[in-house]
N, CA, C and O of each residue as an XYZ file, in Angstrom:
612
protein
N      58.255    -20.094    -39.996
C      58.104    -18.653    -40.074
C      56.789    -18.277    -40.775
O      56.068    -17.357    -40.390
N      56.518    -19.117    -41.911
C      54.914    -18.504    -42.513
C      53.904    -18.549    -41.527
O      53.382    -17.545    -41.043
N      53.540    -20.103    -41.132
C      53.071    -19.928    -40.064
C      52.594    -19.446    -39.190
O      51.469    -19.838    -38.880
N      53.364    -18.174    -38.252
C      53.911    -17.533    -37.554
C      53.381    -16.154    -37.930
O      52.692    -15.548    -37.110
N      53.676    -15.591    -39.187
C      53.089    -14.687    -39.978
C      51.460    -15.078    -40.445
O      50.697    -14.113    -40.500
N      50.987    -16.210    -40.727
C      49.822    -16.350    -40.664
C      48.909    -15.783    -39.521
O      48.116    -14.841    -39.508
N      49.274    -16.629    -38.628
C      49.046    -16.362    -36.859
C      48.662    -14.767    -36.326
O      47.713    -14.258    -35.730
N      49.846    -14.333    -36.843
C      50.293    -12.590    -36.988
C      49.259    -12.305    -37.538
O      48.432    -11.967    -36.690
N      48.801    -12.258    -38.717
C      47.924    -11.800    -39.512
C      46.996    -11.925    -38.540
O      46.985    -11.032    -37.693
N      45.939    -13.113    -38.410
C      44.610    -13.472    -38.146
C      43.986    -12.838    -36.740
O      42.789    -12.574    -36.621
N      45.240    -12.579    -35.409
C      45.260    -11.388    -34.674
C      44.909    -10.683    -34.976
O      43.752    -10.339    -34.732
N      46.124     -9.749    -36.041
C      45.651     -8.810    -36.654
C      44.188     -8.242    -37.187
O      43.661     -7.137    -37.062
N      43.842     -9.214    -37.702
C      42.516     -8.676    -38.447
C      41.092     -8.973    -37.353
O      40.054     -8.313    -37.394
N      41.333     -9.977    -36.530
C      40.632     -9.959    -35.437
C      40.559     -8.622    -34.368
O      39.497     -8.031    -34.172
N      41.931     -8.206    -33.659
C      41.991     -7.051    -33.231
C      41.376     -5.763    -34.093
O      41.056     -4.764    -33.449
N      41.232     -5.769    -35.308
C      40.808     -4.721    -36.420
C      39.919     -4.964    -36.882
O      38.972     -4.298    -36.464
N      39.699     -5.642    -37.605
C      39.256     -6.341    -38.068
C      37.337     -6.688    -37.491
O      36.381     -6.228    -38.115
N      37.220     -7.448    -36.389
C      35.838     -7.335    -35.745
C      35.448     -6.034    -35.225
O      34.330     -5.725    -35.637
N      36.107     -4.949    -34.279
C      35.561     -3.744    -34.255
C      35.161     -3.341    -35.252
O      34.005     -2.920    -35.303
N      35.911     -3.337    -36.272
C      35.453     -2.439    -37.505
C      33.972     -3.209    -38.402
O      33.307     -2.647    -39.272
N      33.821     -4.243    -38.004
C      32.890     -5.052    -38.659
C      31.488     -4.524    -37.797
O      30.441     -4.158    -38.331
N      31.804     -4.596    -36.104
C      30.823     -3.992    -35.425
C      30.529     -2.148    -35.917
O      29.395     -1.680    -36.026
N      31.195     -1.731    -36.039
C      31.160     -0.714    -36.282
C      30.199     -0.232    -37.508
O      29.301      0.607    -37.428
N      30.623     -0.998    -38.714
C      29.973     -1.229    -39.797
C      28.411     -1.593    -39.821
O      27.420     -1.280    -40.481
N      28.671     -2.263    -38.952
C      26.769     -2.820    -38.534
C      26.196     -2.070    -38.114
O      25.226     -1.677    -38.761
N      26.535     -1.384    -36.614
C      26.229     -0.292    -36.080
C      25.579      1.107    -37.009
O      24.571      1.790    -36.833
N      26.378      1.139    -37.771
C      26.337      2.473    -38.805
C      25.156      2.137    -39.668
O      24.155      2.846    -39.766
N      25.369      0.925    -40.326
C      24.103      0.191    -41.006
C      22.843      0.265    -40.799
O      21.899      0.400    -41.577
N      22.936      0.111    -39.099
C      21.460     -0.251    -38.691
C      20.853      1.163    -38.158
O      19.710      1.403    -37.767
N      21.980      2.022    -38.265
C      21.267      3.443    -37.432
C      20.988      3.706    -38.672
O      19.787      3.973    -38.654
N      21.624      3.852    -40.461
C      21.370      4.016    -41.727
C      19.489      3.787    -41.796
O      18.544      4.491    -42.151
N      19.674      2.273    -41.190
C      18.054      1.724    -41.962
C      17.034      2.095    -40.630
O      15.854      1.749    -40.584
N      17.682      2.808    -39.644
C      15.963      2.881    -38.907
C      16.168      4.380    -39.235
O      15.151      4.960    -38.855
N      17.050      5.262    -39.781
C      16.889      6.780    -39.978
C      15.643      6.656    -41.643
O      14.710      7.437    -41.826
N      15.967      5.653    -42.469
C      15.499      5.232    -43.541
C      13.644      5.097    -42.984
O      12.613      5.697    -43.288
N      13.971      4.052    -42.111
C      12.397      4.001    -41.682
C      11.905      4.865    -41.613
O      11.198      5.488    -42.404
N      12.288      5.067    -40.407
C      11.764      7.033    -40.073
C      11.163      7.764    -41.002
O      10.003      8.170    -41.072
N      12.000      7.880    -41.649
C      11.657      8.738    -42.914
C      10.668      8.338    -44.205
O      10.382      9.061    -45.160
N      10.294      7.154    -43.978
C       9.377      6.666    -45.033
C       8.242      7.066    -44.401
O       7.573      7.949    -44.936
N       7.731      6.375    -42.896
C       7.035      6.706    -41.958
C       6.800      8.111    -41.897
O       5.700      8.095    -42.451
N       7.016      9.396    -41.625
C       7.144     10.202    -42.596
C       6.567     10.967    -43.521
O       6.042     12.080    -43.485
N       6.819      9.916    -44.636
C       6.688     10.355    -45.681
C       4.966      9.735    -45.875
O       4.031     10.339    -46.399
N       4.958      8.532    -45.341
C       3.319      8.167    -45.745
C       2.722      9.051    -44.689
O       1.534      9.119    -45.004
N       2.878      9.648    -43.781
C       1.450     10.288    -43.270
C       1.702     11.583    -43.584
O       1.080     12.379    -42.880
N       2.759     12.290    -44.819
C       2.654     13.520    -45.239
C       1.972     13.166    -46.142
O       1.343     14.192    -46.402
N       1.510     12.092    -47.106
C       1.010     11.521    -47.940
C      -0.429     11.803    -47.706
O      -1.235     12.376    -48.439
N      -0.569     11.319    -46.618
C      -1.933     11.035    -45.368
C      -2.369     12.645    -45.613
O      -3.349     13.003    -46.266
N      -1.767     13.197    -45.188
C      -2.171     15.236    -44.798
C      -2.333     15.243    -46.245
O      -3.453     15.677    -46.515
N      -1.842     15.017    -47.006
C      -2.105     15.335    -48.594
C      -3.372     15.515    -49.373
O      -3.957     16.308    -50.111
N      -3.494     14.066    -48.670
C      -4.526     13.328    -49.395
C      -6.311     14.270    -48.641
O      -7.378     14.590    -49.165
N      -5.705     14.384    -47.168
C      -6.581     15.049    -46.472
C      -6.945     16.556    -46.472
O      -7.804     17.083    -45.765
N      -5.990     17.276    -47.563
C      -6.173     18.345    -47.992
C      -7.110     18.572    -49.563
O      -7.912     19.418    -49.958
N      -6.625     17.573    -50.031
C      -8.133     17.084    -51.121
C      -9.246     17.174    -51.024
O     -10.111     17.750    -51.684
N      -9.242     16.331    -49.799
C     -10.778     16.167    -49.226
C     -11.689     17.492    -49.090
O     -12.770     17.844    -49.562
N     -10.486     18.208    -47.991
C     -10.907     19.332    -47.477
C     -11.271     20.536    -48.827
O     -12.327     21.169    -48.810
N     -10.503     20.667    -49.655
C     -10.696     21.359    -50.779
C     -11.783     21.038    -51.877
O     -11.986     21.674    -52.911
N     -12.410     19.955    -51.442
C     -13.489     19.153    -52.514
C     -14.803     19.671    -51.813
O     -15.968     19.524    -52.183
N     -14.252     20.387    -50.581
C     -15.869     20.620    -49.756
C     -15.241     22.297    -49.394
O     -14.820     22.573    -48.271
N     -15.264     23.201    -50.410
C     -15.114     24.509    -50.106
C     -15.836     25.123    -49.668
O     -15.452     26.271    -49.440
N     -17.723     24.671    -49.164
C     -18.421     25.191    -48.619
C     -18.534     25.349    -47.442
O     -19.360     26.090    -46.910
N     -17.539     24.522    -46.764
C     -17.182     24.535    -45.408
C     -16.116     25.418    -44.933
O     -15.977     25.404    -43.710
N     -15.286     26.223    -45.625
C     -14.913     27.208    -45.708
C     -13.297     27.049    -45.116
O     -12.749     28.078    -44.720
N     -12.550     25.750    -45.063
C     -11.798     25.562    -44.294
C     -10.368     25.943    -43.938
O      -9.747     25.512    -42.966
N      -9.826     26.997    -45.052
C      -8.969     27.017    -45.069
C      -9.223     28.686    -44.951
O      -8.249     29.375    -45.252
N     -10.334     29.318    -44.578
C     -10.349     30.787    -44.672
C     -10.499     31.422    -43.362
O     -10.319     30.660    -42.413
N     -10.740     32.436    -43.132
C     -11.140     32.977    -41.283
C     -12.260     32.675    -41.523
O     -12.961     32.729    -42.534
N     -12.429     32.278    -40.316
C     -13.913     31.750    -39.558
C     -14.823     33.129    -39.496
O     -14.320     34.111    -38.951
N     -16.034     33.208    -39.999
C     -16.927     33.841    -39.722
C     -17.891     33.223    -39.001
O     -17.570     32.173    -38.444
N     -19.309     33.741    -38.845
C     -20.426     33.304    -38.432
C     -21.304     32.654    -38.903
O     -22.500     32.687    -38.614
N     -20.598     31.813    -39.908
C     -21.762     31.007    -40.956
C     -22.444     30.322    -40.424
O     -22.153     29.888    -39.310
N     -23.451     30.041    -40.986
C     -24.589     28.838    -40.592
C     -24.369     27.793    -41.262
O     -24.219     27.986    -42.469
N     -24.275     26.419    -40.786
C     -24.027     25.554    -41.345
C     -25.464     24.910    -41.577
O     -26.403     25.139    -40.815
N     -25.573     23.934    -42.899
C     -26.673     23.217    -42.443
C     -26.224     21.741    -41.801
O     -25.107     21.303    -41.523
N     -27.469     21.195    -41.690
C     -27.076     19.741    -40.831
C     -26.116     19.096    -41.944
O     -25.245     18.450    -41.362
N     -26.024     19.062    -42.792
C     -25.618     18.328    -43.687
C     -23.911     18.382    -43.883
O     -23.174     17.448    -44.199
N     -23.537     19.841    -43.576
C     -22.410     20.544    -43.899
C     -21.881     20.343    -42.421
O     -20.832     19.786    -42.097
N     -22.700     20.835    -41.706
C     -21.990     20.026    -40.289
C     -21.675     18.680    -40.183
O     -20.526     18.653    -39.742
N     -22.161     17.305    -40.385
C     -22.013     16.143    -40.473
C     -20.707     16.402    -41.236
O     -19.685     15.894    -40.774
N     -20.617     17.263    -42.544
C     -19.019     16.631    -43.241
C     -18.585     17.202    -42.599
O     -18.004     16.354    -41.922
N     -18.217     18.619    -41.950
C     -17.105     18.676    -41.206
C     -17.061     18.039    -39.727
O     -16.021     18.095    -39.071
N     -17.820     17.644    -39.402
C     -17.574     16.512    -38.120
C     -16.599     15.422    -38.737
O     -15.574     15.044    -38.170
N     -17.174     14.828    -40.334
C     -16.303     13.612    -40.075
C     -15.111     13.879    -40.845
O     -14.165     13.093    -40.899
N     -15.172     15.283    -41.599
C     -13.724     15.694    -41.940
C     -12.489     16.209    -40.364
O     -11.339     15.819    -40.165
N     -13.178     16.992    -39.682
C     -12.579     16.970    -37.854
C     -12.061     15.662    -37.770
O     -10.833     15.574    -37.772
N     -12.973     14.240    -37.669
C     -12.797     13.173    -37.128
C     -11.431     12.536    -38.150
O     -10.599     11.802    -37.618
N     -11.328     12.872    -39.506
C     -10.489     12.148    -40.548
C      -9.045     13.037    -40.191
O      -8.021     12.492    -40.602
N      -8.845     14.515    -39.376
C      -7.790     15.363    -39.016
C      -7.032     14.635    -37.934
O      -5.815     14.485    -37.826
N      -8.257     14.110    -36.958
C      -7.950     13.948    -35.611
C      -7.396     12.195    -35.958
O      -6.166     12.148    -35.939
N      -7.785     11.378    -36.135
C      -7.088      9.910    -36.339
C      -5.381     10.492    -37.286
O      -4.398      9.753    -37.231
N      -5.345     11.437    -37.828
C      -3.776     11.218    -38.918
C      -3.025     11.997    -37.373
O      -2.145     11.333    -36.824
N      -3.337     13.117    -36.861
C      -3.029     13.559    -35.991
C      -2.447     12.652    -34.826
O      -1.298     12.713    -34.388
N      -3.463     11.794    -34.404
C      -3.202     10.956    -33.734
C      -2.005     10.275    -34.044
O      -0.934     10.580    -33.519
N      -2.112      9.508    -34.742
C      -1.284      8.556    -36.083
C       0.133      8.876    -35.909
O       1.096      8.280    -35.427
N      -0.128     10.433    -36.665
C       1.440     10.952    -36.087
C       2.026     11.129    -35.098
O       3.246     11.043    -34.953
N       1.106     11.439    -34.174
C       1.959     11.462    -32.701
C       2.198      9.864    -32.378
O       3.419      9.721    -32.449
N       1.685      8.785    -32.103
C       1.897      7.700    -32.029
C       3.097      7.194    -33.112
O       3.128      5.988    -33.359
N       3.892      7.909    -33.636
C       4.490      6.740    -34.452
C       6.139      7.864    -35.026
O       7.246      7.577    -35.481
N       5.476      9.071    -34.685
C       7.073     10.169    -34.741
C       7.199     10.547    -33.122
O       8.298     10.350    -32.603
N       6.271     11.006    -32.418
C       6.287     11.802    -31.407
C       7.405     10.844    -29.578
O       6.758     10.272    -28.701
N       8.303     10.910    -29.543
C       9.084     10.159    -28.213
C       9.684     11.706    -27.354
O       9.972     12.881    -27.585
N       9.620     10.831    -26.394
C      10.492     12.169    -25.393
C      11.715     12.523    -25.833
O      11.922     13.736    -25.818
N      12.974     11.530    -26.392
C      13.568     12.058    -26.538
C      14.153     11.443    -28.156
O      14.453     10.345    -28.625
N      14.098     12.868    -28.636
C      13.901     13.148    -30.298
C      15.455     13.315    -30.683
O      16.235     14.023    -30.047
N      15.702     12.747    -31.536
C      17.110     13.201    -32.616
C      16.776     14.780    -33.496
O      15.649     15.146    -33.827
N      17.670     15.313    -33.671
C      17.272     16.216    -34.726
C      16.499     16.355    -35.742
O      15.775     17.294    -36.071
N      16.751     15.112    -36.332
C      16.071     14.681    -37.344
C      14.681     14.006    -37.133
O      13.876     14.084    -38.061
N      14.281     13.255    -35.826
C      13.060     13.481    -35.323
C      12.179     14.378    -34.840
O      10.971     14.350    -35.072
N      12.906     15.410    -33.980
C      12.294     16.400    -33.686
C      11.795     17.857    -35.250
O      10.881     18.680    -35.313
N      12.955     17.509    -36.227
C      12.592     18.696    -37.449
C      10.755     17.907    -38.312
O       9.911     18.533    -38.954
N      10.770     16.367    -37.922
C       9.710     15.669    -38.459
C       8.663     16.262    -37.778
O       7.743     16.957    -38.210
N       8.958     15.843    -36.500
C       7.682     16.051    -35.493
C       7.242     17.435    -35.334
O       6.114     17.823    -35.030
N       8.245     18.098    -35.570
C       7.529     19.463    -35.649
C       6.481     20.104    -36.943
O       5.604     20.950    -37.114
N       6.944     19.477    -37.386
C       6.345     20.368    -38.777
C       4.725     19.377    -38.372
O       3.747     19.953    -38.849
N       4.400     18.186    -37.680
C       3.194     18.210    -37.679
C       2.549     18.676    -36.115
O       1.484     18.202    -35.718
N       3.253     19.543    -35.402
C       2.886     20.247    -34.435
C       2.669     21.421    -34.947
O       2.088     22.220    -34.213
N       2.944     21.740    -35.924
C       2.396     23.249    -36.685
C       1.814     22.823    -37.258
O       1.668     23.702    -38.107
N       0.975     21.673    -37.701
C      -0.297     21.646    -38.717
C      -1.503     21.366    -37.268
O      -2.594     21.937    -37.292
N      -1.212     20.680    -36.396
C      -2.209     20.659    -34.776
C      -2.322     22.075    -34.716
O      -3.472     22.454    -34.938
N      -1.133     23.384    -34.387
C      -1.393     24.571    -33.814
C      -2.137     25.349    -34.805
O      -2.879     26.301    -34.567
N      -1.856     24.839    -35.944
C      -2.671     25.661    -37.403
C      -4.273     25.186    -36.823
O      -4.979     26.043    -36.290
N      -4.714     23.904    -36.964
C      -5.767     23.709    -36.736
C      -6.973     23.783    -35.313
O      -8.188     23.635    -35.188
N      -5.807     24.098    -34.409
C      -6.438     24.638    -32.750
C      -6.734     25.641    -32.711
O      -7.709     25.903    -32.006
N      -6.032     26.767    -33.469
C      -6.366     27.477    -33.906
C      -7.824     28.141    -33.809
O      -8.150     29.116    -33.131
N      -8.847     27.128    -34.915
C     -10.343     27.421    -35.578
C     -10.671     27.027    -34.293
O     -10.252     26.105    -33.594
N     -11.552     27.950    -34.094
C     -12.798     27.555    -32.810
C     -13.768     26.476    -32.915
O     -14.091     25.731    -31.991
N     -14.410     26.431    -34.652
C     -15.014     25.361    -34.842
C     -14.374     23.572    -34.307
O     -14.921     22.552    -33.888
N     -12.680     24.072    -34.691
C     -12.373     23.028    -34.333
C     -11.909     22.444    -32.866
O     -11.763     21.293    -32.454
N     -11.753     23.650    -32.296
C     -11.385     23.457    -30.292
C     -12.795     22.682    -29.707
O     -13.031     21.716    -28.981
N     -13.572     23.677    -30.453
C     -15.031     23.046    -29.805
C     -15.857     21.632    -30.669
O     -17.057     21.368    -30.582
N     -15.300     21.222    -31.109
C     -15.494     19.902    -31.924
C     -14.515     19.149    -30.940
O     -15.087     18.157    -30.490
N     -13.220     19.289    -30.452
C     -12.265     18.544    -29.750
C     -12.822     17.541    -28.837
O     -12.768     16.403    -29.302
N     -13.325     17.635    -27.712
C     -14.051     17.031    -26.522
C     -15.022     15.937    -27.344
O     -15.220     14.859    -26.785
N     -15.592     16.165    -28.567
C     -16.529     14.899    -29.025
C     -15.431     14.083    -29.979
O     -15.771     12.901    -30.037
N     -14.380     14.313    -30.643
C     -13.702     13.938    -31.722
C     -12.667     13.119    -31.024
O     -12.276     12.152    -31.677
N     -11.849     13.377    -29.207
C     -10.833     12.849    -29.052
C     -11.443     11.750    -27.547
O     -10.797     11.332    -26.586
N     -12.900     11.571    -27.903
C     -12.770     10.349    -27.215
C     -13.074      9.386    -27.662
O     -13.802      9.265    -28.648
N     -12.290      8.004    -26.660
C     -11.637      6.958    -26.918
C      -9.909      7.087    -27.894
O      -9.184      6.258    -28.445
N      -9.860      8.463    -27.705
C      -8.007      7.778    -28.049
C      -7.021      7.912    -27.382
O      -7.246      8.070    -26.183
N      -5.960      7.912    -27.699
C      -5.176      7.676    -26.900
C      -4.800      8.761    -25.868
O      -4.414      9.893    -26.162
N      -4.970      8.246    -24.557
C      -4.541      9.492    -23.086
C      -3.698     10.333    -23.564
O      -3.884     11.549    -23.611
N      -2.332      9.513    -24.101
C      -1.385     10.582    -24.383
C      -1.414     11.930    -25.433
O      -1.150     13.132    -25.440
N      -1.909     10.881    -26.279
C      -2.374     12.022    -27.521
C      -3.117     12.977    -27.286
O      -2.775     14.067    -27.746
N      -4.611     12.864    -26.345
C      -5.199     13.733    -26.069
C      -4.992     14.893    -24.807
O      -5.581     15.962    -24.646
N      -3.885     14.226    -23.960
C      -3.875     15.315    -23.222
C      -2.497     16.394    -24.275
O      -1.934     17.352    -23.745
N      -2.239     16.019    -25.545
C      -0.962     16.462    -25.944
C      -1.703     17.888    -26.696
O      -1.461     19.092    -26.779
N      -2.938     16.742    -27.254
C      -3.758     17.882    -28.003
C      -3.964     19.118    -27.613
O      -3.632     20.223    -28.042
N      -4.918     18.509    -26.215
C      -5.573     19.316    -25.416
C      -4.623     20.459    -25.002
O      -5.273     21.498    -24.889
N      -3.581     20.598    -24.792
C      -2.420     21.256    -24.227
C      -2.396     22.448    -25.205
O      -2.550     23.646    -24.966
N      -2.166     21.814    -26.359
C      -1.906     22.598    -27.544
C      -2.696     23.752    -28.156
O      -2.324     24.844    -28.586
N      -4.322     22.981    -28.037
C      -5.570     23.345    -28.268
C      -6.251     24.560    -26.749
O      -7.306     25.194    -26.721
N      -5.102     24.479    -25.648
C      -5.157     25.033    -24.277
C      -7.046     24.942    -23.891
O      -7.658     25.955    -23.550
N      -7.774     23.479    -24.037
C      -8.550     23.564    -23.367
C      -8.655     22.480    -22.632
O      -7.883     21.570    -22.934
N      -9.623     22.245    -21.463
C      -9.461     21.197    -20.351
C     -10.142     19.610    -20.392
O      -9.960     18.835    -19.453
């Protein structure tokens, strides 16, 4: 009879027992790539951070104000070319590494918030018309995503 009840048992926990173990894993592993995600994330909000420094260390370029008709000199143009060029690689960056067709909630609330820092910055004319020299050689996808955004051809 113990036996028997052993037997009983080891069914038991097999029938229960392994689903629930799959299950457990399952839950685990969606746990640690939502985890990824979110670190990923977190370093290229890091990235925009750091790139708002920059931008604020060079207030003569005026970047965060309405665009007037300033004159730049050569000099002030060169930094904002390669401040454009330092927007356009994190930009990139992010779309390559949050941006998929089909988004979770929690991907799509990521990915958006850096589709409103692209529409913030398509925005500046300086920067639409900087676009065409800044987004070649990268990636097709990215640039026709830009371009879309930026609504030029």
């Amino acid at each position: 009879m113990g036996l028997e009840i052993w037997e009983y048992l080891s069914y038991v926990v097999t029938a229960i027992g392994l689903p629930l173990a799959i299950l457990v894993f399952i839950y685990e592993q969606r746990k640690e790539r939502d985890n990824e995600e979110e670190e990923v994330y977190q370093l290229l909000s890091d990235n925009y951070q750091d790139f708002l420094k920059v931008a604020l260390d060079n207030p003569d370029l005026r970047l965060f104000s309405e665009e007037g008709t300033q004159k730049f000199t050569e000099e002030q143009k060169e930094r904002l070319t390669i401040i454009f060029s330092i927007l356009i690689s994190l930009f990139e960056r992010a779309y390559l590494l949050l941006h998929t067709d089909k988004m979770s909630p929690n991907q799509k609330r990521r990915w958006l918030s850096w589709e409103d820092y692209m529409c913030e910055w398509c925005q500046r004319a300086d920067f639409r018309a900087a676009l065409p020299k800044l987004l070649l050689g990268e990636d097709p996808e990215f640039v026709k995503y830009i371009r879309q955004i930026a609504r030029i051809k």
